[in-house]
Structure formats: C-alpha cells, structure tokens
C-alpha positions as CSV (number, residue, x, y, z in Angstrom):
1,X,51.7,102.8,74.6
2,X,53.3,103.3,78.2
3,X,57.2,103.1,78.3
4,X,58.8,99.9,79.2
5,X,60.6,100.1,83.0
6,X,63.3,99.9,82.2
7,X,63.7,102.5,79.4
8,X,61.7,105.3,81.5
9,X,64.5,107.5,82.8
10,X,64.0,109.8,86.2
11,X,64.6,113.3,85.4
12,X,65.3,116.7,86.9
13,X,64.5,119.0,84.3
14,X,66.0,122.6,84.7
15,X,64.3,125.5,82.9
16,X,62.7,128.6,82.7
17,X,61.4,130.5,79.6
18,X,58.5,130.0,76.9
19,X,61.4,128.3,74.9
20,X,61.4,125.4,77.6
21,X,57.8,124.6,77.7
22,X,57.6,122.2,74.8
23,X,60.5,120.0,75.9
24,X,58.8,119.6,79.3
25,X,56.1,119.0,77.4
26,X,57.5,116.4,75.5
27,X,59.6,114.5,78.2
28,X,56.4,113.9,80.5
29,X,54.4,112.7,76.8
30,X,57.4,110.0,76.4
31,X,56.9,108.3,79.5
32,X,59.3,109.6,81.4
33,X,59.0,110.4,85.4
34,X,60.0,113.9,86.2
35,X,61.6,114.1,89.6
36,X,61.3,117.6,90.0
37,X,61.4,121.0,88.1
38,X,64.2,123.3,88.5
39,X,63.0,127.1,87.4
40,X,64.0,130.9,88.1
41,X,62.3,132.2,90.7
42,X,58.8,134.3,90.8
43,X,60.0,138.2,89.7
44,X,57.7,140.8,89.8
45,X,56.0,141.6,86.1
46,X,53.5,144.1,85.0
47,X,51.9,147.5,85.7
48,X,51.2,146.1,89.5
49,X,55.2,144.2,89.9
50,X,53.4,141.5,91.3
51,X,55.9,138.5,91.9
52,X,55.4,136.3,88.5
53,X,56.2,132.1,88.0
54,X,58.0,131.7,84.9
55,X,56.5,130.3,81.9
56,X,58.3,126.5,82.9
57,X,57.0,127.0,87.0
58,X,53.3,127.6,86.0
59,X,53.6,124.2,83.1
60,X,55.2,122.2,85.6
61,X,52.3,123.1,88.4
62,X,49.7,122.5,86.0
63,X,51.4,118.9,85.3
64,X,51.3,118.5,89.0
65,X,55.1,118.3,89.1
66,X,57.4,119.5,91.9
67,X,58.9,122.4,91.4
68,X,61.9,124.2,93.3
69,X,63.6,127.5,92.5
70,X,66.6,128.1,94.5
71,X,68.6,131.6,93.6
72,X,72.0,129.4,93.6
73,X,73.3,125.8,93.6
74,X,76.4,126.9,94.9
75,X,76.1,126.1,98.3
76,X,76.0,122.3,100.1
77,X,72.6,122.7,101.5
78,X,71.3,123.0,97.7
79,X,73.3,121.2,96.0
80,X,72.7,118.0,99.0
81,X,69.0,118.5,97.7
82,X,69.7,118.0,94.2
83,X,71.5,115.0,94.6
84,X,68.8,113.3,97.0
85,X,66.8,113.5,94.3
86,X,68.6,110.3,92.6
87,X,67.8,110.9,88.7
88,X,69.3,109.2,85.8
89,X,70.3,112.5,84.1
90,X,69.3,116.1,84.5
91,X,67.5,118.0,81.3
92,X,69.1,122.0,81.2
93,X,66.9,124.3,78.6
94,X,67.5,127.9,79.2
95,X,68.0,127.3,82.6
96,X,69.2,130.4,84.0
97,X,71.8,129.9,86.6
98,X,75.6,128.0,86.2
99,X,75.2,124.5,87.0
100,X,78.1,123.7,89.7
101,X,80.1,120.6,89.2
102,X,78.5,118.5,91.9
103,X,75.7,119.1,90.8
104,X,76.6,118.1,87.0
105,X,78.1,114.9,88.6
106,X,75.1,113.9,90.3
107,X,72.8,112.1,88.2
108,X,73.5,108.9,87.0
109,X,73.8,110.1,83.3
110,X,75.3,113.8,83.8
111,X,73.3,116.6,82.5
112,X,72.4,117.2,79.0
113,X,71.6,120.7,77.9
114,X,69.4,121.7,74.3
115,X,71.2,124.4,73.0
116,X,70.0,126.1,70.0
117,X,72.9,126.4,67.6
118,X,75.3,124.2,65.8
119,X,77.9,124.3,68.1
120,X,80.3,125.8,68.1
121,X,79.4,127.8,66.8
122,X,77.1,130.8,68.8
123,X,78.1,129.6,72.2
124,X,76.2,131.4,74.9
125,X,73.3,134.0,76.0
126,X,71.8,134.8,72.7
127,X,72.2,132.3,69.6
128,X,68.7,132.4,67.7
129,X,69.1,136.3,67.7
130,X,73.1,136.5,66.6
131,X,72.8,133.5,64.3
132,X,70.0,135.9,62.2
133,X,72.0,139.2,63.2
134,X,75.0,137.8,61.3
135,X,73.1,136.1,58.5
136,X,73.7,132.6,58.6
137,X,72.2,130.2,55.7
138,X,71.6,127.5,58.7
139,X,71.2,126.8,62.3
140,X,69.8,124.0,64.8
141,X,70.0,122.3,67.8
142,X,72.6,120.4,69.7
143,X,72.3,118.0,72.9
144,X,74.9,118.7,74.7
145,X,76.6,117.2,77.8
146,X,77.8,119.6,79.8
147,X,80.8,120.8,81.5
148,X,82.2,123.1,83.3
149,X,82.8,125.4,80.3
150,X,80.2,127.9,78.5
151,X,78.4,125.4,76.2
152,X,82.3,123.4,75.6
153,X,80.7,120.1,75.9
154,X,80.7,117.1,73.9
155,X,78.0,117.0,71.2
156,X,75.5,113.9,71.1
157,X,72.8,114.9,68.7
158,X,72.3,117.7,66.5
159,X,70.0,118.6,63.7
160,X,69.9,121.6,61.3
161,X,67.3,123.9,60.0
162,X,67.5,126.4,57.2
163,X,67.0,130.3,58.2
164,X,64.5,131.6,56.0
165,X,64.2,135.5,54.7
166,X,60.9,135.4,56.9
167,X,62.2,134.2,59.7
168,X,62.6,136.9,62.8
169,X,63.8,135.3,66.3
170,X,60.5,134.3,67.5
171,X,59.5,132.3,64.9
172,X,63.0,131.1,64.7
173,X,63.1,130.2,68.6
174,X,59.8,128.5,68.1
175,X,61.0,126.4,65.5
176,X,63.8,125.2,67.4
177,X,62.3,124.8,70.8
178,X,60.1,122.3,68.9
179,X,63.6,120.4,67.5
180,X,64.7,120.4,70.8
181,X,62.3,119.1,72.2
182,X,61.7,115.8,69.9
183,X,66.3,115.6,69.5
184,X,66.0,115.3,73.3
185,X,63.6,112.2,73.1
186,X,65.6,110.9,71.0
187,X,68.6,111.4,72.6
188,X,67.2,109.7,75.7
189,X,66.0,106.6,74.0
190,X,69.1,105.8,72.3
191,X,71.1,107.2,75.4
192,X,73.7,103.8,76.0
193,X,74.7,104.2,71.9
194,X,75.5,107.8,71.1
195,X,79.2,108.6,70.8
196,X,79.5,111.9,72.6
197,X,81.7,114.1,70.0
198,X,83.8,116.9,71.6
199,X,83.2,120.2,69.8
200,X,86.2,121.7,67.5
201,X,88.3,124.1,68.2
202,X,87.9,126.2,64.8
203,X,84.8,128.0,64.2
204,X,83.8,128.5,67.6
205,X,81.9,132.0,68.1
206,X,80.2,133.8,71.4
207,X,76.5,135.0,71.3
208,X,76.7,137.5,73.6
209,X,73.5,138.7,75.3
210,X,72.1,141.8,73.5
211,X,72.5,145.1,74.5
212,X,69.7,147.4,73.5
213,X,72.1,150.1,72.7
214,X,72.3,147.6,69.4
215,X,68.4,148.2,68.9
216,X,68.7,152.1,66.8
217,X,68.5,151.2,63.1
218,X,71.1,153.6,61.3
219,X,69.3,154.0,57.6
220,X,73.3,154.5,55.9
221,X,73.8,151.1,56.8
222,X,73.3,148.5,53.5
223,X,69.6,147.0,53.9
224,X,70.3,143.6,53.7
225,X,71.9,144.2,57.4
226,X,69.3,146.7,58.8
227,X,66.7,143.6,56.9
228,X,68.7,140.9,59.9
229,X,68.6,143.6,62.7
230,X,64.9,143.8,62.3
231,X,64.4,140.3,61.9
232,X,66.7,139.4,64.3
233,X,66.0,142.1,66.9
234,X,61.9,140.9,66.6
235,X,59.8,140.9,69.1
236,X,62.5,141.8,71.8
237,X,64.1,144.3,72.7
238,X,63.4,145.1,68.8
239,X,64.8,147.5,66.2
240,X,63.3,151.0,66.5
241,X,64.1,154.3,64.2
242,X,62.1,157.9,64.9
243,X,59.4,159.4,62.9
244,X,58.5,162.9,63.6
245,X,60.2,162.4,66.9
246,X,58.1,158.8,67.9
247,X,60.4,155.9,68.5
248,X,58.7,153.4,66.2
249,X,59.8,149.6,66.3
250,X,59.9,147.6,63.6
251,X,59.3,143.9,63.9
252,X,59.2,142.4,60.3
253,X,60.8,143.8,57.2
254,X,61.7,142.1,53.6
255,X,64.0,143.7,51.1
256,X,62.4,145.8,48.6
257,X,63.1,147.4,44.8
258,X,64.3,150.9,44.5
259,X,66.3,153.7,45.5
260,X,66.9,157.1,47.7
261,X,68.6,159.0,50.5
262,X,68.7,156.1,53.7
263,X,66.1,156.7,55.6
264,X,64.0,158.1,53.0
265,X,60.1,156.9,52.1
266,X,60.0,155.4,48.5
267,X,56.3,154.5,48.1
268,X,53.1,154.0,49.9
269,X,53.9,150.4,51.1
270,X,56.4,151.1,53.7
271,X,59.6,150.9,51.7
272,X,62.5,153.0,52.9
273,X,65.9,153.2,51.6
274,X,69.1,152.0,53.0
275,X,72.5,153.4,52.7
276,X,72.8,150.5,49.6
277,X,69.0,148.8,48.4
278,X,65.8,149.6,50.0
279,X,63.6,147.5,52.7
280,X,59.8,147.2,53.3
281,X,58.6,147.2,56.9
282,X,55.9,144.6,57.1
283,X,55.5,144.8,60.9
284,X,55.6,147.7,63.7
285,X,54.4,148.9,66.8
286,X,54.1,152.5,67.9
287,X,54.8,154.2,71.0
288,X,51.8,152.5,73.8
289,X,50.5,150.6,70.8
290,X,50.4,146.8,69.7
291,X,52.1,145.2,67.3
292,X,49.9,145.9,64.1
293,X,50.6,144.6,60.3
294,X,52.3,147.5,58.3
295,X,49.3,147.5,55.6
296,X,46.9,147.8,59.0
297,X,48.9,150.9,60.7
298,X,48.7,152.6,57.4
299,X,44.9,153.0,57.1
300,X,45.2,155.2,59.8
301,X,48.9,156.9,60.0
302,X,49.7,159.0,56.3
303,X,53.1,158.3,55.8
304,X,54.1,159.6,52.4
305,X,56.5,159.1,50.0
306,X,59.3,161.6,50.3
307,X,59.4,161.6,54.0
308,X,61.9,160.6,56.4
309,X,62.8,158.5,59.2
310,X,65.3,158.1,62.0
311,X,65.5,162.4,62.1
C-alpha cells in the first residue's frame, strides 16, 4: 500500500558499509523519498587498487538514487548543498565523517543516527566487536538524535537482543543491521510522539576502534576470554596464533572439556587448552587460504594431540 503524503518523509540518508545496506533498503520499501545518498568516497581495493564505491554508493546507484560523497562537510560550499536539499530529517548509519552542526540543524527533523548498542553504553568506533570482547549477556540498537558529542544524544527507540555463545561480530552486526533498520521505520512513523530520552551519565563506556596489535591470542589467558576474542575478533581483523611458524586465524571457537599446558592440542577436534579450561576452534583460515570449517581443514592438515600452538 503506497504511503499517505503526508506521512512520507524526504530523507538524506548518510552511510557507507555492508552494515548500512538494509536500512537503505528498508527506508526506500516504506515509502519514503530519498533526497540523496551521502557515502565515503571510491578508495582503491584489491590486487589491482582500483578506486572502489562503497557497499551503500553501489545500493543507492542501483536504486537509481543520487549519490554524493564529499571528503568533508566542514566547509560552506558543502554544507550550503546539504541544506538545499530541504529534507525532513537526515538518516546517519555508519557514516564515516563528523556531522558539523549546520548540517545537524538543517533538516526539518535533525538527524537521527542507528547506533548499535544500548547506549551508553559502547559509545563509538567499534560496539558489536567490544560489546562481545567484554562479554556482555545483551546488546541492541538505539535511534539516536544527534549532537554535537560522540554518540551523547538523546535516545528515541531502542531494542535489545541477547548475545549468544555462537555469535562472532558478523553475525552479531548482521543481526543488528536488520534491527536497525525496521527501529528506524518505526521511529519515523511515530516521529511527532516519541519522547527523546537523554542518555545517563552512569554506565557510559567507549568502544574504541580496534587495534590489530589486540589480534595475537596469548593461550595463558582463561578460555572463556580467548573464546570472546575469537568471536569477537571474527571475520576482521581476526584473532590469529602460530603453528609451526604459520600465522593461523581463527574465526569461530566454543569452549570445550579438558585440560593441559595453554596452548597445547588436547584431541583430534581442534581443542586447545587455555591458561584456565580449554576451547575448540570451529573455524580458521590459513596463510593465502579461505575461511574453511575446522572439521574440513583437518582432512588435509595432521594436527595431533600433544602439539602446540602460538610457539
């Protein structure tokens, strides 16, 4: 059923990675007229560096939408094109660059950003990977108008979801770039009536962008933490550990039964012991290899029990 006039809302939606997709997805599904697409630019990818659109820029020109990707919206020039543009709010999903605060002041309804935690708590760069790193029971989405602050702003909607042992970050950001995307059509629709909460001051934490110094599993460490650094380190830049001398990453683990030296090999499916408890590595990739199942790797590398890894 096409969306009344008066409840279809001019956008400028301002994004960039795969996590984005699905809410651009779902805004131009609702009804609602996209004025243009704010993006990254083009930067070179691949063996031949040739410049490439980001995941949002190549959705958006398949849609047919306009797209613009200026390296700032610092200066008038930019920010004078923004405001032409006349929308009734602006949509911010892992945008990319710091919104200035003429250009949060120019649509009619502010901008509203989908950030994936329960703020705020995990303010900042990386929250689906810290919330995992740090083992939280629960996590979500918020919508979020925004401010001048990192992520400070008043909270309009938010909705929770459960952190499962099998979750790793990319089936965690998945989940919640779905969320997001259906708590931002709601959001819009019921736009007039949501009481904007401002965040607390207690509890508030910083996800700070990870460093893939953090990436080296140390096997004295108690599994249940090298267990979230796998999980939470999966696919990128992910957690890696040497095995006669290849740097092997591993991109799905579960904790396991038994008991040795860390970082030695306790049975034929993988498990290794921790400094306290043991974990099984369900999912690696080798040096110039993909990702592979660890059952599937194993019909053709002997690892034994008794051996040893991160030496």
């Amino acid at each position: 059923m096409a969306k009344k006039k008066e409840d279809r809302m001019r956008i400028i939606f301002m994004g960039s990675p795969e996590f984005s997709v699905p809410v651009l997805d779902a805004l131009v599904a609702a009804g609602h007229e996209i004025a243009c697409v704010y993006c990254q630019p083009p930067r070179p990818a691949g063996r031949g560096k040739k410049d490439r659109p980001t995941p949002v820029q190549a959705r958006a020109e398949t849609l047919g939408l306009s797209v613009r990707h200026p390296v700032s919206l610092k200066g008038a020039e930019a920010q004078a094109d923004f405001a032409e543009l006349a929308a009734d709010v602006a949509v911010v999903v892992a945008y990319g660059l710091i919104l200035p605060q003429a250009v949060l002041d120019a649509p009619r309804h502010g901008c509203l950003n989908i950030h994936a935690s329960l703020l705020p708590r995990w303010r900042g760069a990386a929250p689906i990977h810290r919330a995992i790193l740090a083992g939280d029971a629960e996590t979500g989405v918020c919508i979020m108008q925004m401010e001048a602050g990192l992520d400070t702003g008043p909270v309009l909607l938010r909705e929770a979801t459960a952190i499962t042992a099998e979750d790793t970050t990319a089936r965690l950001h998945d989940r919640l770039s779905q969320i997001g995307a259906a708590l931002i059509v709601t959001a819009l629709g019921r736009l007039d009536g949501l009481a904007a909460q401002p965040q607390p001051e207690a509890g508030v934490t910083y996800a700070a962008k990870i460093d893939k110094a953090e990436a080296e599993i140390d096997w004295t460490r108690p599994a249940v933490e090298i267990d979230r650094q796998i999980r939470g380190l999966s696919p990128f830049p992910g957690a890696w550990t040497l095995y006669r001398g290849e740097r092997v990453k591993l991109l799905g683990s579960e904790l396991a039964k038994g008991a040795g030296s860390p970082g030695e090999v306790l049975d034929g499916a993988l498990s290794i012991a921790c400094g306290a408890g043991a974990l099984r590595v369900t999912r690696l990739q080798r040096a110039g290899k993909g990702a592979m199942d660890a059952r599937e790797v194993l019909r053709g590398w002997e690892i034994s029990p008794g051996d040893r890894v991160g030496e």
